[in-house]
TORKOL-4160 file (C-alpha; in steps of 0.2 Angstrom, whole numbers, padded with zeros to 4 digits, m for minus):
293
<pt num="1" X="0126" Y="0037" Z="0139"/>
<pt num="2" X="0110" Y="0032" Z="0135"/>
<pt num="3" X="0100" Y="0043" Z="0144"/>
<pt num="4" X="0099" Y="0056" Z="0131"/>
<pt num="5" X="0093" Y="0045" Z="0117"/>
<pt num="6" X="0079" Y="0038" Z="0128"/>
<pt num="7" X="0073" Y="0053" Z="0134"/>
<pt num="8" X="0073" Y="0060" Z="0115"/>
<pt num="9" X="0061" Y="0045" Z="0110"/>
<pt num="10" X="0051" Y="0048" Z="0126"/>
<pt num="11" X="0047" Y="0067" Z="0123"/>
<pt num="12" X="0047" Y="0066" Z="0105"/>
<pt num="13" X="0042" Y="0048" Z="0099"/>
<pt num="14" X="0031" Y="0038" Z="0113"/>
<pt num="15" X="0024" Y="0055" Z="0123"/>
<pt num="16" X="0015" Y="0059" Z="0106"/>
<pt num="17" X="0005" Y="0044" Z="0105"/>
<pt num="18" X="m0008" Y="0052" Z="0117"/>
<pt num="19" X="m0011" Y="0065" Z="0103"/>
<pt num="20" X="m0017" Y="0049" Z="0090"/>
<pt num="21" X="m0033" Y="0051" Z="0098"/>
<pt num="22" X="m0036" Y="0066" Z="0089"/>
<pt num="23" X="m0039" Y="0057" Z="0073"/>
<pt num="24" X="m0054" Y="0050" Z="0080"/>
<pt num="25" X="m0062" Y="0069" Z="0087"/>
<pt num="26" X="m0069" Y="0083" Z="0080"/>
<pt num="27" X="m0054" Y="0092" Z="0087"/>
<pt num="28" X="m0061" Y="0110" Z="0094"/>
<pt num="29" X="m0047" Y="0123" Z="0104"/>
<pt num="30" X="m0060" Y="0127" Z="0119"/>
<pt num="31" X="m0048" Y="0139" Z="0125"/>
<pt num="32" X="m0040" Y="0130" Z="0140"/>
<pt num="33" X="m0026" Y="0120" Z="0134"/>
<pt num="34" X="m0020" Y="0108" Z="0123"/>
<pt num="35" X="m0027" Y="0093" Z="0134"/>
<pt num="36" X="m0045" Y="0099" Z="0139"/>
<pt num="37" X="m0047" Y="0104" Z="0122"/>
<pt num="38" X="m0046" Y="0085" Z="0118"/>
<pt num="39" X="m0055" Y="0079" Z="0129"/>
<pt num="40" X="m0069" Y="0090" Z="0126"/>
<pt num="41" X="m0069" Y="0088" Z="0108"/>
<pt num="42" X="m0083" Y="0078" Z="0100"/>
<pt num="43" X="m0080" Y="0059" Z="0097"/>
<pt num="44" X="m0082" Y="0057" Z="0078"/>
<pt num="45" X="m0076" Y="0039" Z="0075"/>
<pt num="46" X="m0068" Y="0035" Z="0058"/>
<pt num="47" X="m0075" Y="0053" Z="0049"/>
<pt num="48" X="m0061" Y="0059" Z="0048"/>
<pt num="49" X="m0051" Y="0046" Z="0038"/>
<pt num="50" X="m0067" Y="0048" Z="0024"/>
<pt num="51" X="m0056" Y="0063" Z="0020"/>
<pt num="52" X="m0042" Y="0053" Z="0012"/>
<pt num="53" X="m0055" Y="0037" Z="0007"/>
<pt num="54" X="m0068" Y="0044" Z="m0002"/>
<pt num="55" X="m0059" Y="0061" Z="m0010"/>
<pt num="56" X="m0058" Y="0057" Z="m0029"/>
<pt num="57" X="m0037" Y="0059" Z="m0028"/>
<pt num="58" X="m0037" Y="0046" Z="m0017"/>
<pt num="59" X="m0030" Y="0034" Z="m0028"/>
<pt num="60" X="m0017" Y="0046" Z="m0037"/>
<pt num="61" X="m0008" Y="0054" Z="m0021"/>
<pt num="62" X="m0007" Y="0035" Z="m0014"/>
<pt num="63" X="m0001" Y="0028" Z="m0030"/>
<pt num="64" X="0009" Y="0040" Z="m0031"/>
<pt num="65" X="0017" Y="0038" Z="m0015"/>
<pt num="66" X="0019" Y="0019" Z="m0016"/>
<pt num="67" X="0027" Y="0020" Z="m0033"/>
<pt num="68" X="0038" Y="0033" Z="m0029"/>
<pt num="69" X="0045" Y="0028" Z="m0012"/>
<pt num="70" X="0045" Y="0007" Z="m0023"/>
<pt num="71" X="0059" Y="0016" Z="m0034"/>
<pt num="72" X="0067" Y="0027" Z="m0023"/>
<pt num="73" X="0071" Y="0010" Z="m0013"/>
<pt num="74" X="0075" Y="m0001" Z="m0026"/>
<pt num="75" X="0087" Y="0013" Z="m0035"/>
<pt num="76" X="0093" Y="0019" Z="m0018"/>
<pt num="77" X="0098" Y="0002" Z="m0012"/>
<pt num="78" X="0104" Y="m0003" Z="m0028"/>
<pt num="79" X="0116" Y="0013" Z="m0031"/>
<pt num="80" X="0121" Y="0016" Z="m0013"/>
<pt num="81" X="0130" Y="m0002" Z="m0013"/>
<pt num="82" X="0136" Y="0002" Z="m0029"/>
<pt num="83" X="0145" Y="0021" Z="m0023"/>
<pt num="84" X="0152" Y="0012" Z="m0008"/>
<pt num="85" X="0160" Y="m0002" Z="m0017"/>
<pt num="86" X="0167" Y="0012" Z="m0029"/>
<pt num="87" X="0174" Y="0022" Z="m0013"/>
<pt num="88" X="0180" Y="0008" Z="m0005"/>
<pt num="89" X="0190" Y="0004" Z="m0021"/>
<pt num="90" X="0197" Y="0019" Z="m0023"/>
<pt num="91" X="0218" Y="0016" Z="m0020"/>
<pt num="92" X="0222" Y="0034" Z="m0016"/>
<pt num="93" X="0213" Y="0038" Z="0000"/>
<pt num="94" X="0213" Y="0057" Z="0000"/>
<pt num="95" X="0205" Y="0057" Z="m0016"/>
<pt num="96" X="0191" Y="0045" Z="m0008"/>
<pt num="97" X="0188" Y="0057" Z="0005"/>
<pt num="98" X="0185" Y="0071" Z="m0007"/>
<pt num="99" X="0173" Y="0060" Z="m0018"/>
<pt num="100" X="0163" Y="0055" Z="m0001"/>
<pt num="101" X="0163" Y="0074" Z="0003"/>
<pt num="102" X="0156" Y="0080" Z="m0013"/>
<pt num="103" X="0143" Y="0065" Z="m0012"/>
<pt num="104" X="0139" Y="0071" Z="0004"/>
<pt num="105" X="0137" Y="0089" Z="0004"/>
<pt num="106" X="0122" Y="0087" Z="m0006"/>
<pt num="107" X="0111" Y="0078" Z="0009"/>
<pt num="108" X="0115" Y="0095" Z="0021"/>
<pt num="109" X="0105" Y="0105" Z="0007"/>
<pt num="110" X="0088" Y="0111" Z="0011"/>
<pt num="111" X="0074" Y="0105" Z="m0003"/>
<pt num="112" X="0068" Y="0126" Z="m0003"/>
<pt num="113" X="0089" Y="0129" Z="m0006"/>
<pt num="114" X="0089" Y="0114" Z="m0020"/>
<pt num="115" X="0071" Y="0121" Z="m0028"/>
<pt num="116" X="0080" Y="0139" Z="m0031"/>
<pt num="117" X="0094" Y="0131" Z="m0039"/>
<pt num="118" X="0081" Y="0120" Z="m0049"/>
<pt num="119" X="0072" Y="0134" Z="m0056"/>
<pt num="120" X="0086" Y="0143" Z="m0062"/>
<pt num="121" X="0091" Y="0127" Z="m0073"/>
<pt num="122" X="0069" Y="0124" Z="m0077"/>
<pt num="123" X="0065" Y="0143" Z="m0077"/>
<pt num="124" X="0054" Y="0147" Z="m0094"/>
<pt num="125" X="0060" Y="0164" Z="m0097"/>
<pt num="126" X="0078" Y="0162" Z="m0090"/>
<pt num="127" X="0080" Y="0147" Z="m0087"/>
<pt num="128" X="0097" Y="0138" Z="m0092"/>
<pt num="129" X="0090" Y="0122" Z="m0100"/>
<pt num="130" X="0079" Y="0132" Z="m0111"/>
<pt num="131" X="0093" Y="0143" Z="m0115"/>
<pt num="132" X="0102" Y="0129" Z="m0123"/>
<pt num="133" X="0086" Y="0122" Z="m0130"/>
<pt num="134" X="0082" Y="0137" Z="m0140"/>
<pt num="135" X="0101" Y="0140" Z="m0145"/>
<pt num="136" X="0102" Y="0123" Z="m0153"/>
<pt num="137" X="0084" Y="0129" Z="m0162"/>
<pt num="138" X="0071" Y="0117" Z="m0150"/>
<pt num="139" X="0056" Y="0125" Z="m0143"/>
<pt num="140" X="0058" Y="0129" Z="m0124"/>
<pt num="141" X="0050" Y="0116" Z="m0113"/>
<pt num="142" X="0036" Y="0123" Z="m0101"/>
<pt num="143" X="0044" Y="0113" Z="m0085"/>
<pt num="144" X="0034" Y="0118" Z="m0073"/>
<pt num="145" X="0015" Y="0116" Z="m0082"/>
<pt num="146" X="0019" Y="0098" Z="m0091"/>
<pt num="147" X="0019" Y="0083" Z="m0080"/>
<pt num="148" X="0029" Y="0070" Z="m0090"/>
<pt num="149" X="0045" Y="0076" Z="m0086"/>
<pt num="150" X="0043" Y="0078" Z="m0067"/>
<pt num="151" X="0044" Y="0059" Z="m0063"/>
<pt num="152" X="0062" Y="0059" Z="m0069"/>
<pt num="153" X="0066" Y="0076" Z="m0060"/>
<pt num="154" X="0058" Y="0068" Z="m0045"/>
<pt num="155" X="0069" Y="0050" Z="m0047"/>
<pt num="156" X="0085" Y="0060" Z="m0051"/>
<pt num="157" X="0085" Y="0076" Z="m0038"/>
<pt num="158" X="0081" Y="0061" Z="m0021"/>
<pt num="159" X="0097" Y="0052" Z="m0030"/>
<pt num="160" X="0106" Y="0068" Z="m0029"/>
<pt num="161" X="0103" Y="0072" Z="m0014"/>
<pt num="162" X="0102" Y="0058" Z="m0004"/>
<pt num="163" X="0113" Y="0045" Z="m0012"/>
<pt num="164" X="0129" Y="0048" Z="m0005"/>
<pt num="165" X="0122" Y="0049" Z="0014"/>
<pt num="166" X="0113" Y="0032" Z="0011"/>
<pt num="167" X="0130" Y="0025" Z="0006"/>
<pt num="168" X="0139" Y="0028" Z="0021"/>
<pt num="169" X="0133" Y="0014" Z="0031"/>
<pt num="170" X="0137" Y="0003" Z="0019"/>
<pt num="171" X="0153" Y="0009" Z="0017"/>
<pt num="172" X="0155" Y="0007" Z="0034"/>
<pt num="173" X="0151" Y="m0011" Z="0034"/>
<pt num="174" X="0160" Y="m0014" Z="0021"/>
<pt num="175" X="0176" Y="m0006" Z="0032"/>
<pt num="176" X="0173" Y="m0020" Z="0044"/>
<pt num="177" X="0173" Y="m0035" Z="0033"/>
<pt num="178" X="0189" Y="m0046" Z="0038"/>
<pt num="179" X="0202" Y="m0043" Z="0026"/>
<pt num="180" X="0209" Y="m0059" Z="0028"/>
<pt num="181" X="0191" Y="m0065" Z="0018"/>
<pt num="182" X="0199" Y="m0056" Z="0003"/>
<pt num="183" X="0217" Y="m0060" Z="0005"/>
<pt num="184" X="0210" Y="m0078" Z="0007"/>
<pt num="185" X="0201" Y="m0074" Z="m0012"/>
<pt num="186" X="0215" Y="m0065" Z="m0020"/>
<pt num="187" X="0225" Y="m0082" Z="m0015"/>
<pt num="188" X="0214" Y="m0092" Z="m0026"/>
<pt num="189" X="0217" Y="m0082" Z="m0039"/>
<pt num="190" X="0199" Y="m0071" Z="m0038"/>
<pt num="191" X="0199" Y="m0056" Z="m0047"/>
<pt num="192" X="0190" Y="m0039" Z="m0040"/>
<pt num="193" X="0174" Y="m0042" Z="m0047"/>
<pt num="194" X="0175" Y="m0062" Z="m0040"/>
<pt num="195" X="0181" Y="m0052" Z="m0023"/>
<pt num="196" X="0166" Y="m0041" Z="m0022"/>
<pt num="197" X="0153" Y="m0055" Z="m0029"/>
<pt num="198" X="0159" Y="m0067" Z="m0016"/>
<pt num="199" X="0165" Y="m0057" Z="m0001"/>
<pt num="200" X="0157" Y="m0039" Z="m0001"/>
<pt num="201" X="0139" Y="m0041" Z="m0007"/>
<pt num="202" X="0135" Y="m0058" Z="0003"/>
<pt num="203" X="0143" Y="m0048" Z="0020"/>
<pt num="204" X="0134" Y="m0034" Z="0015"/>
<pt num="205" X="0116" Y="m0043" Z="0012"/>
<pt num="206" X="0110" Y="m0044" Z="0031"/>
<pt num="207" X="0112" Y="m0025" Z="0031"/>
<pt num="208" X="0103" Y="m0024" Z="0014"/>
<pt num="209" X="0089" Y="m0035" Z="0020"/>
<pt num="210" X="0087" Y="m0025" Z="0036"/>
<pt num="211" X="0088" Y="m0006" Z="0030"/>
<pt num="212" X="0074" Y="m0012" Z="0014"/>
<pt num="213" X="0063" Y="m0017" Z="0027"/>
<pt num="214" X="0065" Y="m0002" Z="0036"/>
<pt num="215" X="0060" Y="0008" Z="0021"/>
<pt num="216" X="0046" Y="0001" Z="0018"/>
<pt num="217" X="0039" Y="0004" Z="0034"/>
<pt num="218" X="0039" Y="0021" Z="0028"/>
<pt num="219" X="0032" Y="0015" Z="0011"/>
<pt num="220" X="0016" Y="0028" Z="0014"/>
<pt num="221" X="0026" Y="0041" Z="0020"/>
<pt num="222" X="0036" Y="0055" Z="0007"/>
<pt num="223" X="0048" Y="0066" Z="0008"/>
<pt num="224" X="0036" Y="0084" Z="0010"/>
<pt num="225" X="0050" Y="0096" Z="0002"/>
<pt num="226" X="0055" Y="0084" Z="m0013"/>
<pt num="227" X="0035" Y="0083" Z="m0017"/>
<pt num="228" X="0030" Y="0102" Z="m0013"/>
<pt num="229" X="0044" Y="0113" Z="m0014"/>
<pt num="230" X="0052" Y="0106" Z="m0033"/>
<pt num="231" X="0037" Y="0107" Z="m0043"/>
<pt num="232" X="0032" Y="0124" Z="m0032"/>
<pt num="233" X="0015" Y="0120" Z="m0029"/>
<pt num="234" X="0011" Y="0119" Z="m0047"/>
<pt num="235" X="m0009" Y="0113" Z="m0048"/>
<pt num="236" X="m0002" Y="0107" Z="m0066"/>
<pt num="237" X="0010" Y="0095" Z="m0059"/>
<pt num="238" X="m0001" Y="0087" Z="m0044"/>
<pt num="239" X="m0006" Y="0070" Z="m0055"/>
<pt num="240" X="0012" Y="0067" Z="m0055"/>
<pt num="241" X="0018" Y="0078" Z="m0038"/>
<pt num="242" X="0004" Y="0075" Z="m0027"/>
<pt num="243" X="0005" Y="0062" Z="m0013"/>
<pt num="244" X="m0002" Y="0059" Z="0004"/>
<pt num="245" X="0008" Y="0072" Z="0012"/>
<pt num="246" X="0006" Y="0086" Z="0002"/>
<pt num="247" X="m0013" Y="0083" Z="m0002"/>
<pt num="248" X="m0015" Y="0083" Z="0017"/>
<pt num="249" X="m0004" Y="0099" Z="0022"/>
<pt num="250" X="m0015" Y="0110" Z="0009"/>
<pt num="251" X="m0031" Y="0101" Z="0014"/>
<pt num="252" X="m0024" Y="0108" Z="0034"/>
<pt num="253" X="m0021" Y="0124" Z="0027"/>
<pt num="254" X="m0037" Y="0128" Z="0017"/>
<pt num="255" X="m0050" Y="0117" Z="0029"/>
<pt num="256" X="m0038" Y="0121" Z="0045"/>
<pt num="257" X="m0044" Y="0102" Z="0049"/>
<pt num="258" X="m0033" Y="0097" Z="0063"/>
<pt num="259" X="m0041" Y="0080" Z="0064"/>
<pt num="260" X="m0041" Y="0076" Z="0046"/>
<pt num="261" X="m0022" Y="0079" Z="0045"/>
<pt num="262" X="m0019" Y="0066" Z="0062"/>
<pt num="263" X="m0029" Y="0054" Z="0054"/>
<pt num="264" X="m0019" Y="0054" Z="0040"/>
<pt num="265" X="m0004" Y="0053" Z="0051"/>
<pt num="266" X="m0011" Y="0040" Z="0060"/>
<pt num="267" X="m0015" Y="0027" Z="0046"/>
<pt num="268" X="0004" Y="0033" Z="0036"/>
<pt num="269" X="0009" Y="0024" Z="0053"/>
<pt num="270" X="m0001" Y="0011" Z="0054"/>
<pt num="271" X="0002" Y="0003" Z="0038"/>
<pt num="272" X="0021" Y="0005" Z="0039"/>
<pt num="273" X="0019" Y="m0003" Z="0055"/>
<pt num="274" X="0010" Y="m0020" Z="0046"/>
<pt num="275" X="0022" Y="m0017" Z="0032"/>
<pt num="276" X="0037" Y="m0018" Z="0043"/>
<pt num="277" X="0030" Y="m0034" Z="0052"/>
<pt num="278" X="0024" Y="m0042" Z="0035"/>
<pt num="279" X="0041" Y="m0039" Z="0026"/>
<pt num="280" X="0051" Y="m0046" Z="0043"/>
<pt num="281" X="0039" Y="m0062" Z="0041"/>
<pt num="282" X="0043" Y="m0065" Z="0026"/>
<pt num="283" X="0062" Y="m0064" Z="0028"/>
<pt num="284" X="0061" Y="m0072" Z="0041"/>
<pt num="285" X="0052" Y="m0088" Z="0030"/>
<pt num="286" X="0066" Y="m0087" Z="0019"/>
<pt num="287" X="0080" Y="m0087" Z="0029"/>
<pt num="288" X="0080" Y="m0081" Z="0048"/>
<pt num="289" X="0095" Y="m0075" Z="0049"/>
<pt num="290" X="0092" Y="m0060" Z="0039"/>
<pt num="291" X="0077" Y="m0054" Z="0049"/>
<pt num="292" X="0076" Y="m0040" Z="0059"/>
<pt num="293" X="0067" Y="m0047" Z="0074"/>
């Protein structure tokens, strides 16, 4: 039962490693294949991280992706154990299960689908909000050329979209919790609130602990649609929009500088690598039980 799962890492996750060595060459297609093309290319060292080092956006697009991926964790942690205690909660069952499937549907929805619908609420001309801003006598709002709002529309469209997925495996823990803990509760007179203070959230902290340090292992990694395909490409919006990702996959399709683009791969993945075991250490100090390893 296994076998399909380990061959999918294999081909897809530990297969690839070879190609890390890219990031180190001046990566050259000499016509016979992907492999000799390597290993004739031109050793180069660390040039090709000076792309993302010594750029003057370097410290925008990785501020921005630290600070966005900080609040997309904290909210989507905070809100996700929130929904699924709310869910659980719910007395009529088929109601629940038509809540869960309109908080899911979202998730299925490509970020190109989601930035069509987005701008027809942001459009200038036609745009719905600017409709209603001009009908109540307001100016309308040049959404896609003025950076302060984007932050929010950044925050609230990943909530939207990603919220109820990410509060399905805390509903299903919270599914396993022994009811007898909460019978046991109601017995001492503890109301829903004291029930979910006391019995929930301490059953669901391991799960919590685990899944934040997960995430942050992908702290320097972003999600490409939700940063490139919202704000459309808007030069305008990049001090806001612009992260590691999206600064990479134009400077690949302007330079067409394989190399640069694995090294930037390759150091995303490096850090989130010491990020995960730093975060784990610290867990662990803390109380080892809650570690992942």
């Amino acid at each position: 039962m296994a076998l399909p799962g380990v061959i999918w890492f294999l081909l897809f996750s530990y297969l690839p490693m070879f190609g890390m060595v890219i990031a180190f060459k001046d990566y050259r297609i000499d016509g016979n294949g992907f492999f000799s093309s390597i290993m004739n290319s031109e050793w180069v060292g660390l040039e090709n991280f000076k792309f993302l080092f010594q750029t003057d956006d370097a410290f925008i697009i990785t501020r921005n992706t630290v600070l966005y991926n900080l609040v997309f964790i904290i909210v989507g942690l905070l809100l996700g154990v929130a929904l699924a205690i709310v869910f659980n909660n719910i007395l009529n069952k088929k109601m629940a299960k038509f809540y869960q499937t309109g908080m899911l549907f979202p998730y299925f929805l490509s970020w190109v689908v989601v930035s069509y619908f987005l701008y027809s609420f942001l459009s200038e001309d036609h745009g719905l909000v600017n409709n209603l801003l001009v009908s109540f006598g307001h100016d309308p709002i040049s959404w896609y050329t003025d950076p302060q709002y984007w932050p929010y529309i950044l925050i609230g469209m990943n909530i939207w979209k990603g919220l109820g997925y990410g509060s399905i495996v805390y509903l299903a823990a919270i599914a396993g919790i022994d009811r007898t803990y909460y019978e046991a509760a109601m017995i001492d007179g503890a109301s829903k609130w004291q029930q979910i203070r006391h019995v929930t959230i301490p059953a669901l902290t391991p799960l919590m602990v685990i899944l934040t340090i997960l995430n942050i292992g992908k702290i320097f990694n972003s999600d490409f649609g939700l940063f490139y395909q919202l704000p459309r490409n808007s030069g305008p919006l990049y001090p806001v929009t612009d992260v590691i990702d999206t600064y990479v996959y134009r400077g690949l399709t302007s330079l067409g500088d394989i190399s640069m683009s694995a090294a930037a791969g390759f150091y995303q993945s490096l850090v989130g690598f010491i990020l995960v075991l730093l975060t784990n250490y610290i867990v662990k100090k803390i109380d080892p039980e809650y570690a992942l390893f």
